[in-house]
N, C-alpha and C positions, 0 to 999 in steps of 0.2 A: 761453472756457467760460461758459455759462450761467450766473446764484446756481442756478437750479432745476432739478431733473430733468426734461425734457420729458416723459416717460411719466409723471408724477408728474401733471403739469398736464394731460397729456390725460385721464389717468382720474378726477382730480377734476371737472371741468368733466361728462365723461360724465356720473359719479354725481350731479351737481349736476341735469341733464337727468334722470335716472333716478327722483330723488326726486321731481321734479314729475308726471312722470307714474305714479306711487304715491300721491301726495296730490292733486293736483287734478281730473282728472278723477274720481273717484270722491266728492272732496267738491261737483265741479258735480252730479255724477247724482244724489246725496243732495238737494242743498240744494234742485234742480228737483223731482224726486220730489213729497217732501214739504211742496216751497215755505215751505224752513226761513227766518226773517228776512224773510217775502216776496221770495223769490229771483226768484221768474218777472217780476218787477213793479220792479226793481230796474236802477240802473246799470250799465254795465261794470265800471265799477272795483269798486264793493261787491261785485256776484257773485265776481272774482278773489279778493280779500280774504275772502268768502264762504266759498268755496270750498276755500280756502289753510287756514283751519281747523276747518272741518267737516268735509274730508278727514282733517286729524291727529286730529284729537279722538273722531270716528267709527270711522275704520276700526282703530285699534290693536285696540279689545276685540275685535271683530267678527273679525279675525286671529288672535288666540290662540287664540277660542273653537274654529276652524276649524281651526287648530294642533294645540291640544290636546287635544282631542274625534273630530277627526278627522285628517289629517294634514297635510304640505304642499302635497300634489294639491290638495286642500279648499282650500285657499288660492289655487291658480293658480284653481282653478273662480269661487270669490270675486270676483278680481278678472277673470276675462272676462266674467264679470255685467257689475261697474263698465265697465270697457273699451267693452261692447256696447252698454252704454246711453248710456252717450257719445258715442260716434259715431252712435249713430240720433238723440241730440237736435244733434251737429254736422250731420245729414244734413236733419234736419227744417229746420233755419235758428234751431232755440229756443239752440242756441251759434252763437253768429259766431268770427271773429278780432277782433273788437274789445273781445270779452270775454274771450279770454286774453292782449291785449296792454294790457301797461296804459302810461299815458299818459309821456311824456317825462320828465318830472323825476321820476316815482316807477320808471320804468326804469334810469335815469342813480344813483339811489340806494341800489337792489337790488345790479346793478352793481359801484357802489363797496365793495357792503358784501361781495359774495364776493370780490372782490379781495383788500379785506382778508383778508379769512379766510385767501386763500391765499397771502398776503406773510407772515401769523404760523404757518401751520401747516403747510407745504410744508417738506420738508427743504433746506438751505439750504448749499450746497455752497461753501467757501472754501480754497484751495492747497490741496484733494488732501482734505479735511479736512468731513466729514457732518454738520451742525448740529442737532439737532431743535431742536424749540420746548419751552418749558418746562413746558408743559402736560400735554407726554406721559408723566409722571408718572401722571395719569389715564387718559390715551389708551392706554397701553398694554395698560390693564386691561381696558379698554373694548371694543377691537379683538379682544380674547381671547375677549370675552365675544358678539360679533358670529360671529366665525367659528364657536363654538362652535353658534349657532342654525345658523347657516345650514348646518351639517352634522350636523341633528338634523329626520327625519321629523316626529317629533313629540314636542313638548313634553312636561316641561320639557324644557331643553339638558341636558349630563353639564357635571360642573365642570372647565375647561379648566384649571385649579389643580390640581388635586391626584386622581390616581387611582392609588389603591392597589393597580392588579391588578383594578380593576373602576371601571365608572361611577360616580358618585357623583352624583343630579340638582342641575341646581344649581338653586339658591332665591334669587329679589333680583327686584327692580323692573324688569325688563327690558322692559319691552314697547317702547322705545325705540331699542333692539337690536336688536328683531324685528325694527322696519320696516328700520331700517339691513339687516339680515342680508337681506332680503327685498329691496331695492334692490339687493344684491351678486348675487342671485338674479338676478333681473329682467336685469343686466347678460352671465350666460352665460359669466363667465370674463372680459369684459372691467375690469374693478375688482375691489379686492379689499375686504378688510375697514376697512381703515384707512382707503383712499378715500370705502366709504361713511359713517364715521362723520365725517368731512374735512366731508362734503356735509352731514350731520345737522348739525355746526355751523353753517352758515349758514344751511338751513332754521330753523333754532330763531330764530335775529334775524329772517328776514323773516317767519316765521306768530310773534311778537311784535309786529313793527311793524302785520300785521294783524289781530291782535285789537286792538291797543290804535284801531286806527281805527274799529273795527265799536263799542267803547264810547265811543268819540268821538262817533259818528251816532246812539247812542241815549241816551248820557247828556250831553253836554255840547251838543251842537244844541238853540238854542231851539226849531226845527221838530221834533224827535224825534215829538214827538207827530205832529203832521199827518203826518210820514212813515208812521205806522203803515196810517195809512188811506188817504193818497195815492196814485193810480193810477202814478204815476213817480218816487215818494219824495222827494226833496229838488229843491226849484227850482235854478234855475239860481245864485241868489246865496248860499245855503243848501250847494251841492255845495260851490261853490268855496270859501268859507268853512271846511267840513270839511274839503279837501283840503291848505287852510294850516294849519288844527290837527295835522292827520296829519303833515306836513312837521316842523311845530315840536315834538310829541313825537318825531320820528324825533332830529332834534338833541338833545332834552334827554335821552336813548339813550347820548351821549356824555358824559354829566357823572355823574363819582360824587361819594365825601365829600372830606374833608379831609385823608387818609393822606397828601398827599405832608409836610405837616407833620410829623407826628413820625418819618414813614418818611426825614425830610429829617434829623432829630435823631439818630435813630438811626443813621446811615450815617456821622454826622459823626465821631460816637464811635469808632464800630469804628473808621474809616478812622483817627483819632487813636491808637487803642491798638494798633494794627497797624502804625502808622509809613508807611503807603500808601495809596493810595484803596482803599475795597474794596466790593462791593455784596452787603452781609449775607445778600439773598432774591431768590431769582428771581420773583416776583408778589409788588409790594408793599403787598398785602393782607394777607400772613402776622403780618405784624407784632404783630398783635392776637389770633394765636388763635385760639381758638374764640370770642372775640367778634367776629370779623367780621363786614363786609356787604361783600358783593360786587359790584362795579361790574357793571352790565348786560354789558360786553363780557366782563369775566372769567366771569358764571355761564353766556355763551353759550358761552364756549371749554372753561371746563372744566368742566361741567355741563349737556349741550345736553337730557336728558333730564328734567333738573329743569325747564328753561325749558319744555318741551313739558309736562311736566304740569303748568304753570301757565298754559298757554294753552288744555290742556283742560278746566281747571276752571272758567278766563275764559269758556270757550264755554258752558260749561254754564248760567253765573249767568246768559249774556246771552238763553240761550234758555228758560232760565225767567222770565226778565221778557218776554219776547216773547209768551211762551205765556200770561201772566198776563195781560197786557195784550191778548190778540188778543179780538175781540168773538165768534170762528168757534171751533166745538167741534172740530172738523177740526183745527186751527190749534194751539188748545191742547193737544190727542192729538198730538200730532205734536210740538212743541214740547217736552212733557213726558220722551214716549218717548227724543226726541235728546238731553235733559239726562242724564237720568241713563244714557245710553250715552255719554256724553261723561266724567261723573264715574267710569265704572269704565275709562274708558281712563288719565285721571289718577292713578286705584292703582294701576294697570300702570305708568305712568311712574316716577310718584316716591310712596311710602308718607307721606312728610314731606308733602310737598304736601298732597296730599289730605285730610288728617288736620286740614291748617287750615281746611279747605271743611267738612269736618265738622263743626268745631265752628261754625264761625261761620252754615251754615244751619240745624245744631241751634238756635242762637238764636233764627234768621228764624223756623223752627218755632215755638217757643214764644212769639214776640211776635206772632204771627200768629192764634195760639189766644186769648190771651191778648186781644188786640184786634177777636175775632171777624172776621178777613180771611178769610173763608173759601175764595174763590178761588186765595188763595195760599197757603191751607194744603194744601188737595187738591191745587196741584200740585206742592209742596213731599213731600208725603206718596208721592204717584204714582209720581216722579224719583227717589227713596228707596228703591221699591221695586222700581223696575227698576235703579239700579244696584247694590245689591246681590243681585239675582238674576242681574246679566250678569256682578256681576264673583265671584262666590262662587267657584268652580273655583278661581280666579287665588288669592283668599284662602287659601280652605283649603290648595291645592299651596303658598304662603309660610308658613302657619301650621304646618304640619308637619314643616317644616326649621327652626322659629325656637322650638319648645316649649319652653317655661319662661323665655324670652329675657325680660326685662324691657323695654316701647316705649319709656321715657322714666322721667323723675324730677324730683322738682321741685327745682333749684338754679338761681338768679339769672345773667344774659348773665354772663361775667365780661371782665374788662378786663386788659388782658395786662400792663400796669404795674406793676398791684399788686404782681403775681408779681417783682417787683425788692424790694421791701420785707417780704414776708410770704413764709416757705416753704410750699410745698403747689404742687398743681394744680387744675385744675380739678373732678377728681374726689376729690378730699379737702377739701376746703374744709373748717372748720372754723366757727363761727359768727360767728367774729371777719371771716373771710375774707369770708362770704357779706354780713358787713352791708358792708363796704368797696367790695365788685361792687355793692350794691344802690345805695351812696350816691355811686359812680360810672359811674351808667348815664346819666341828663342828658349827662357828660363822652363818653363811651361812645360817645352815639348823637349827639353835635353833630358828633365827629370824622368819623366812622362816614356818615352823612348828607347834613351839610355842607348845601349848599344842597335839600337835599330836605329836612331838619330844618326848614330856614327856613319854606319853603311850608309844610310841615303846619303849625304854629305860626301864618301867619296865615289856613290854612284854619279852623283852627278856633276864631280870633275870627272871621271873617265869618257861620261858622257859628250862631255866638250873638245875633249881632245880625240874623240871618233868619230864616226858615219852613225847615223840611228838607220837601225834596220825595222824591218815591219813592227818585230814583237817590240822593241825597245819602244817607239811611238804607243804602242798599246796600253803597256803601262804606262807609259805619260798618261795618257787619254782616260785613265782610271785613277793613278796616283793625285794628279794635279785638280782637279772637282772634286775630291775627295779629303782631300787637305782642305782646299777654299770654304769646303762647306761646314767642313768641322771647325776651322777656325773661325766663323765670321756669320753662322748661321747657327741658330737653337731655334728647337721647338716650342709648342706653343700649350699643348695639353698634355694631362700627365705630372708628377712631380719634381722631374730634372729635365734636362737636356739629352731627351733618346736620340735627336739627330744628330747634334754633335757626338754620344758615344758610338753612333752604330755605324755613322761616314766613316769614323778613325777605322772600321774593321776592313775594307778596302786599303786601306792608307798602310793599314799591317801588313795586309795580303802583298801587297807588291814592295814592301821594305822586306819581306819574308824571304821573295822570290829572288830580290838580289843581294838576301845576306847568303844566299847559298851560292849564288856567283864570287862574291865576297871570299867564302872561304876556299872554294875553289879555285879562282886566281890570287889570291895574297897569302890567306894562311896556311893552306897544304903547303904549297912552296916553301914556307917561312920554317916549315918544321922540317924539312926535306935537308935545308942550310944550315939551319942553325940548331937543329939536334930536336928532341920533347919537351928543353926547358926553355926555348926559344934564347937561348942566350946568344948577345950580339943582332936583335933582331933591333928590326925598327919599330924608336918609340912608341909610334902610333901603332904599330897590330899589338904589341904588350899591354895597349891602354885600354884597344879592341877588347882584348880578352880577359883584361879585370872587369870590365865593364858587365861582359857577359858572363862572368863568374857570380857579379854582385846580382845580376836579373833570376840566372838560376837561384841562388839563395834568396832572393826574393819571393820565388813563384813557391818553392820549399818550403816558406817560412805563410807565403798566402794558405795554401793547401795545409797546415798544419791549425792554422784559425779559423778556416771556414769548418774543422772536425771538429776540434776541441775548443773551441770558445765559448758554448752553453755550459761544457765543464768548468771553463775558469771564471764564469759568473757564477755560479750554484758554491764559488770557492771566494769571491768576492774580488774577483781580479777585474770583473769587468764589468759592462753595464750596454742594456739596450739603449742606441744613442734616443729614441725612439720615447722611451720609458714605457714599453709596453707592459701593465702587469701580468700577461702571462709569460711574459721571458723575462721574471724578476729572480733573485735568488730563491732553490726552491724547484727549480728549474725540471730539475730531474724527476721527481715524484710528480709531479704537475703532467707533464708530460707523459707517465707514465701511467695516470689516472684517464686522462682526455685520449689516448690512445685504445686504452681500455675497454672506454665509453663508445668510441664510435666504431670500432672492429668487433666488440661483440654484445653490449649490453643492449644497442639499437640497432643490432643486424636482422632483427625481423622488421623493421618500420619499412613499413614502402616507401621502394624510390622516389615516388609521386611528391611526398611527404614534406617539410621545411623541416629544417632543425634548426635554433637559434639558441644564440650565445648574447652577454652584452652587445647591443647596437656600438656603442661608443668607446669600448676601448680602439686603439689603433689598429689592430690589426688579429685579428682571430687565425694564429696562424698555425697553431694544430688541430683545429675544425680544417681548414682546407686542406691540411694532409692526410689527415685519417678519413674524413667522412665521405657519403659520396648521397650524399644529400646539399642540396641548396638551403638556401637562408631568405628571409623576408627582407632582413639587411644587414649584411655584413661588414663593418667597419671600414676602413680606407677606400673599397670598390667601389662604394656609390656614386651616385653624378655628382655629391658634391668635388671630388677629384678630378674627374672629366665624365663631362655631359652625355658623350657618345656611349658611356658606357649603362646611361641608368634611362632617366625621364626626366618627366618636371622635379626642380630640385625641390618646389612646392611639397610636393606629393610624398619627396622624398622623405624632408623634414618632419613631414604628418606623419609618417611610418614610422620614422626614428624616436618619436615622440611616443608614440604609443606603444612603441617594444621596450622604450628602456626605464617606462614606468613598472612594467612586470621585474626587473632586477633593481626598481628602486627601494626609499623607505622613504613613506613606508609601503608595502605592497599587498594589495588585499588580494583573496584566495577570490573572492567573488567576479573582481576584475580579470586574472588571468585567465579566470573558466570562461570569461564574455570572451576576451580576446583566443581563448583557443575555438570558441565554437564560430568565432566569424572571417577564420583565416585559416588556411592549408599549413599550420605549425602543426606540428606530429609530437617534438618533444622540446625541454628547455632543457639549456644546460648552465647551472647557475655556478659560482665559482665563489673562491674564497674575500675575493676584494671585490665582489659586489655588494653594496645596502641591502641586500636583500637577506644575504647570508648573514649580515653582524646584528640585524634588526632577529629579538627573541619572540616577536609577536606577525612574522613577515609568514607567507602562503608555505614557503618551501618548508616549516614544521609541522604542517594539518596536512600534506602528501604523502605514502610512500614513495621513495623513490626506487627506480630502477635499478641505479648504483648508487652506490653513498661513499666516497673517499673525504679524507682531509682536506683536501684540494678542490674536488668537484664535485658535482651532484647529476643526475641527468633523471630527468621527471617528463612519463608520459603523459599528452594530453587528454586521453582516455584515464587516464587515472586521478586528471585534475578535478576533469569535470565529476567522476566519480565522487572523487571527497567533496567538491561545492556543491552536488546534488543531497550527499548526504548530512552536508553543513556540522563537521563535529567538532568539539572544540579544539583550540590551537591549545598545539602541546609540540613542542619541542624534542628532538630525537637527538642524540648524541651524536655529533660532527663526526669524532672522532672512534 
């Protein structure tokens, strides 16, 4: 037997082929168009890379607007525009194949990287026994929130959480969903929801690896300049040159902070006061809280939407220096116009995101006025006014679900340690607490970091003993509001600090950008002198480079727990910190059942349909994976977590009330059959740790069910009311 589902791997691989052609052709037809970057006049490989995020960064707003405004027809119309103009510039010869194939070792690397993706996020099949990955914590919410688009004309979606007897719109940053839901479109029934959000994870690491190359060729090439005006952009020594920097941030991709340290400390403890080894967290990020920072792999797995709006903001900065910089008023109009269509796609990704673009080109604004730049302030002012004119709709439809919602508040990163010494959390801090976070933020962010602490720290002595040229000010302009906010600002809804984790991903982006400077000025040299073992080198690049040894074995050691850590609960090594009962030991069969049930036992229920689980356990998180049915209320989503996402929390409660007496004890057949004939529930699925299952006189023994596992049960509505119409006596059927 396989570890993987075949149909698992074929339909990611599709969706993987789906996304691409959702994003790049329509970002070639853009970038030629408008000869964004000097597309026409450009490489292979930079067009791809071109392409790969002027596709993401463009078409999200440009989809909603079409979505929302008009319906999903508008949308297929949309993209046989893209489609048509594609193939007329493939038919002209202005696309080759050598501009959608990119060269060997950045092939061999893409490659490797969905691999990965599908070695952690594939379900993972062991003696009879369904593994997810540890991520799907998110993923499941994710998936919900996918299927929910892609079975919505038009925007917004209904909330796949919670409907009371009626839609409810839902309200949140979605526009990363879309394209996911739109890629499931695009597929015809071949993928489904989960596949394409499977796909959206990898897309997010490779349009990362190419933005971060596209500011490679304009901020880190000493040719950048001459590339602007050169008829072929970068010479032959110049290409290759940014082909090794691209390579080499691709690797430092792999390096976070210093978490396996105390994540090393902390395991040792448990495992000591438990008398067994045990592994506290399944992502040993957690460790920290809401002060974390998330290693690039982790905010690609569980967060592919945040990455996307940081590559749409990336696009945005880099087409406003293009525009700034072009000598052609064509050039600058066009430049300007893609910025800030690129910035209201980044609202649509991530609200966090964006918010750190805000403030940090509100600055550029002002030091631009301030210094009389006035080329960059008109196009600074311009991109301003066109992304908030494309993205207003998208505001206003979140503002209306979020009224009175408070965005943020000022309290210091905090440091998850303290909390062993000091009672409180993060949102009660008191002022004793807050100076403790403040005076353990150095501590904080060296862990945190690790060797990206290092580099910024000597980026900025070199800083001081040079001239700052345009791009150096840039990143300032993005590094330093991006730091301030993360340190010294958290959000307000939700159950952590999404602003403080999502600012830090700016904060990475440009500690990224000059660890590749980093190793290009200090440690190529270092090994040129002093041989591969760097011996007789200086202290500090040895310390550099343990540093970055301990982050890779960190990110090795993440990626190996976000796979295997349902396995070493089902083995007693770990435990949901959560206490969720369905990711209790057991794990495997459980999963195995509930996968069962919602891919084929309830494959005929209409879409239209609800299917529910307990209201009240935490988190129903293999209903949101497998099924592609909504729920009347599904656990952690409703407004009681945040408001913006449900209704009256009244109402709410009333619902959660009335569903989780059907999986209580005791539970009568006469009551379910009410509740299924006065609500759009299609089927239940009861489980083993509900009242309902351990009670011998409970509804779920007077039903046939559907399916019948150890684990699960899943019982149609039509079948309930069948048996309460026929009223026969309760008799009990073998669990097992």
């Amino acid at each position: 037997m396989l570890p993987f589902f075949p149909s698992d791997i074929a339909r990611y691989l599709a969706a993987i082929g789906l996304f691409w052609l959702v994003l790049v052709p329509p970002g070639f037809a853009l970038g030629w168009s408008a000869d964004l970057f000097g597309f026409r006049s450009k490489r292979p490989l930079f067009r791809l890379y071109a392409a790969t995020v002027l596709g993401l960064s463009l078409a999200p707003i440009l989809m909603y607007l079409c979505w929302s405004l008009g319906s999903l027809q508008v949308v297929w119309v949309l993209y046989g525009v893209f489609w048509a103009a594609f193939a007329v510039l493939f038919v002209l010869r202005k696309v080759r194949l050598e501009d959608l194939r990119p060269p060997r070792v950045e092939l061999c690397l893409a490659a490797g990287w969905v691999i990965l993706c599908a070695l952690i996020l594939l379900d993972l099949r062991i003696g009879g026994g369904v593994y997810i990955d540890w991520a799907s914590h998110d993923h499941s919410y994710r998936t919900s929130v996918i299927n929910a688009i892609r079975h919505t004309e038009v925007l917004p979606p209904g909330n796949p959480f919670f409907h009371p007897g009626h839609s409810i719109p839902f309200r949140y940053h979605y526009f990363w969903f879309m394209l996911a839901a739109f890629v499931e479109a695009a597929g015809a029934g071949l993928i489904g929801p989960r596949d394409a959000l499977f796909a959206s994870v990898a897309w997010s690491g490779l349009a990362l690896v190419a933005i971060v190359a596209l500011f490679l060729e304009r901020t880190e090439s000493k040719t950048a300049a001459r590339a602007d005006s050169a008829a072929s952009g970068l010479d032959e020594g110049s290409f290759a040159a940014w082909r090794r920097q691209t390579w080499i941030a691709a690797g430092l991709l792999t390096i976070t902070g210093l978490d396996l340290i105390p994540i090393a400390l902390i395991t040792l403890a448990v495992s000591l006061g438990r008398g067994q080894f045990f592994i506290p967290y399944g992502d040993f990020e957690l460790w920290n809280g809401d002060g974390e920072v998330a290693s690039w792999l982790g905010s690609c797995i569980w967060v592919p939407n945040h990455v996307g709006a940081l590559v749409c903001g990336c696009t945005g900065v880099l087409l406003l220096l293009w525009a700034y910089r072009s000598p052609r008023r064509s050039n600058r109009i066009a430049g300007t116009i893609a910025a800030g269509i690129a910035f209201a796609s980044s609202a649509g990704c991530s609200i966090f995101v964006v918010f750190v673009f805000f403030v940090a080109l509100a600055a550029l604004l002002a030091a631009s006025a301030m210094h009389r730049v006035w080329r960059l302030l008109t196009v600074l002012v311009l991109a301003g006014v066109v992304a908030f004119g494309a993205a207003f709709p998208y505001l206003h439809e979140l503002r209306a679900g979020a009224a009175g919602i408070q965005f943020a508040v000022l309290r210091p990163r905090t440091f998850w340690p303290v909390f062993w010494f000091i009672p409180g959390t993060p949102r009660s801090l008191d002022w004793h607490g807050a100076l403790a976070m403040l005076l353990c933020l150095p501590l904080n962010y060296a862990l945190e970091l690790g060797f990206f602490a290092a580099v910024g720290v000597y980026r900025f002595r070199r800083l001081r003993r040079a001239s700052f040229g345009v791009n150096d000010r840039i990143l300032l302009f993005l590094f330093i509001p991006g730091l301030f906010i993360a340190s010294f600002l958290a959000s307000v809804g939700g159950q952590g600090n999404d602003l403080g984790w999502r600012a830090m991903l700016i904060v990475q982006f440009v500690l990224l950008l000059w660890a590749v400077g980093w190793v290009r000025e200090v440690l190529l040299p270092a090994f040129s002198a002093h041989g591969a073992r760097l011996r007789g080198a200086p202290k500090g690049v040895l310390l550099m480079c343990l540093m970055s040894l301990a982050g890779l074995a960190g990110t090795i050691y993440q990626a190996s727990l976000l796979r295997f850590y349902a396995v070493a609960i089902d083995h007693g090594l770990g435990a949901d910190v959560d206490k969720n009962p369905e990711l209790a030991p057991g794990l495997g069969a459980r999963t195995a059942e509930l996968r069962e049930i919602y891919t084929q036992a309830l494959k005929d229920l209409p879409s239209s349909a609800l299917v529910q689980e307990e209201p009240l356990i935490p988190d129903a998180v293999q209903q949101g994976l497998y099924a592609t049915w909504a729920s009347a209320d599904r656990g952690r989503e409703g407004p009681r977590i945040d408001p913006a996402y449900g209704e009256d929390p009244a109402l709410y409660a009333h619902t959660e009330e009335l569903l989780s007496t059907v999986f209580g004890q005791p539970a009568d057949l006469a009551y379910v059959s009410k509740v299924c004939a006065q609500t759009q529930i299609g089927a239940f699925v009861v489980q083993d740790f509900d009242a309902a299952w351990r009670e011998p006189g409970s509804w779920i023994w007077s039903v046939p069910p559907v399916y019948a596992g150890s684990h699960a049960r899943a019982y149609l509505c039509t079948d309930i009311l069948r048996a309460a119409s026929q009223n026969p006596p309760a008799q009990r059927d073998n669990a097992d």
